[in-house]
Steps between C-alpha positions, in 0.01 A plus 500: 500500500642847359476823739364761341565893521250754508489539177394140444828383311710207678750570729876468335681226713825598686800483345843584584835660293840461555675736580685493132170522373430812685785715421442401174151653480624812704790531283257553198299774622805690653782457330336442138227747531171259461195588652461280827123448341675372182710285696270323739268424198794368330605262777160432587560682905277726639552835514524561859748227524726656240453825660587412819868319425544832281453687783735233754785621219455827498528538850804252494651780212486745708202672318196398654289680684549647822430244827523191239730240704791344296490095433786531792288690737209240435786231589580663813215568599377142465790407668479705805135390554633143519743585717283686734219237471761247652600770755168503627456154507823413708355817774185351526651117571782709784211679608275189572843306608524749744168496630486165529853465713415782708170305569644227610802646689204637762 
């Protein structure tokens, strides 16, 4: 069974690009002047997709616009909320550790 939009045509299934695949497309609409329209009906994308990796590497040039992270600020980023995820998770189990010895110290 096919989910359908609003406008009553099927829903496209999820697909994924590599990242080759990607830079290729973004390399065509910024480096060979194509319309990013032109593009994602060439490669069969949508046009939101397209225009958000065109955006990721203009930011990552240096001229996107203002308050756009970097791909190595997203990285960070991601990596710091791991980090601090754990962090809270190893508090929490010294915290109840704690607890628990003081408990039974009494």
């Amino acid at each position: 069974m096919t989910t359908e939009t609003k406008t009553g045509k099927p829903r496209r299934k999820r697909r994924t690009f590599t990242k080759e695949f990607k830079e290729g497309a973004v390399k065509l609409v910024l480096d060979e002047g194509r319309t990013p329209s032109q593009v994602a009906r060439d490669l069969d994308l949508t046009s939101s997709a397209l225009a958000k990796w065109v955006a990721r590497e203009k930011a990552d040039r240096g001229k996107g616009r203002p308050g756009l992270l970097t791909t190595a600020e997203r990285e960070e980023i991601a990596k710091l909320r791991k980090e601090n995820r754990e962090l809270r998770m190893e508090r929490d189990i010294l915290k109840k550790a704690a607890a628990f010895f003081a408990k039974e110290s009494t």
